[in-house]
C-alpha positions in Angstrom: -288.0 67.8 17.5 -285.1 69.1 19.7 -282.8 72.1 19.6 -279.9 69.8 20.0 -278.4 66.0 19.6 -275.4 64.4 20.3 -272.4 62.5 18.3 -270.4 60.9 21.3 -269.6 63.4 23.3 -270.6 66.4 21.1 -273.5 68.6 21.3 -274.7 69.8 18.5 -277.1 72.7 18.9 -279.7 75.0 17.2 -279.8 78.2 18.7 -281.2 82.1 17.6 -279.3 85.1 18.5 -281.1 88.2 19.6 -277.8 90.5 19.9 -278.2 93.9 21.3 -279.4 92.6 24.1 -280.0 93.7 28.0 -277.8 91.2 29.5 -277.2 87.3 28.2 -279.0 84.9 28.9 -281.3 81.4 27.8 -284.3 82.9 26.7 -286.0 79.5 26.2 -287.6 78.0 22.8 -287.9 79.7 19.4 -289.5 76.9 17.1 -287.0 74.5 17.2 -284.1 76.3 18.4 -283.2 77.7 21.5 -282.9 81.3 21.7 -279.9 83.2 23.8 -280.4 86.9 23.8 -276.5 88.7 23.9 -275.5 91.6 25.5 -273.4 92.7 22.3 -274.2 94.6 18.7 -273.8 92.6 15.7 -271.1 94.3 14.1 -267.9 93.7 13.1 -268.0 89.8 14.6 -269.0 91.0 18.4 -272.0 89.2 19.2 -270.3 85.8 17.9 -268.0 86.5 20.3 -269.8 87.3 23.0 -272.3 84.1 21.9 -269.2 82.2 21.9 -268.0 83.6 25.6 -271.3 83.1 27.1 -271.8 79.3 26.0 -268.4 78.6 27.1 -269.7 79.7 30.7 -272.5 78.5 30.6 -271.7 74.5 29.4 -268.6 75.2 31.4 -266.1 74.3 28.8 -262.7 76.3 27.3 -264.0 78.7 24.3 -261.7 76.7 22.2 -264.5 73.6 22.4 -267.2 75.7 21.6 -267.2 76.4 17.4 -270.0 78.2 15.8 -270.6 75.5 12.4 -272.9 77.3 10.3 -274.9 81.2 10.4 -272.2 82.9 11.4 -273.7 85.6 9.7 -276.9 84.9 10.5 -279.3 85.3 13.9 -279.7 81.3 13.2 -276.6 79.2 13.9 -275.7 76.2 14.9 -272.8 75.4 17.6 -270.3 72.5 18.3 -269.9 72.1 22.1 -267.3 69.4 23.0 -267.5 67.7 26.2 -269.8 70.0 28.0 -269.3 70.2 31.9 -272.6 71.2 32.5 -276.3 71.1 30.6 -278.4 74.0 31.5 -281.6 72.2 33.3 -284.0 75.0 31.0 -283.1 73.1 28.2 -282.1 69.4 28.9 -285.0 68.3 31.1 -283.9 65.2 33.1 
């Protein structure tokens, strides 16, 4: 099972939040998701933020396509990625 699928050119994907973190970063599988550590605490909504930041880098998109669907208060979420520029190579394996 994957950490992510699409629907036309949306990503959905699985992922686990460690917040509190050294620096961000992919940090590979975690079951069936795919765990990003955060260089934020998880108070008062700045790791989703971050998270949110950090994505948008990384898929190389405007923050405003990346939307955090469900677990917002919770380490497990999932995230809507519209019309990624770029797949990280860690996780989609060509």
């Amino acid at each position: 099972m994957q950490c992510y699928r699409w629907h036309q050119d949306v990503l959905l994907i699985d992922i686990r939040v460690q917040p509190g973190a050294k620096h961000d970063e992919i940090a590979g599988l975690h079951g069936h998701r795919l765990k990003i550590r955060i260089n934020a605490p998880p108070v008062d909504g700045k790791a989703n933020t971050q998270l949110v930041k950090y994505i948008s880098q990384v898929f190389q998109v405007r923050r405003a396509r990346v939307k955090i669907v469900s677990g917002e208060k919770s380490r497990d979420k999932r995230l809507k990625i519209t019309a990624p520029q770029r797949l990280p190579e860690m996780v989609f394996k060509p």
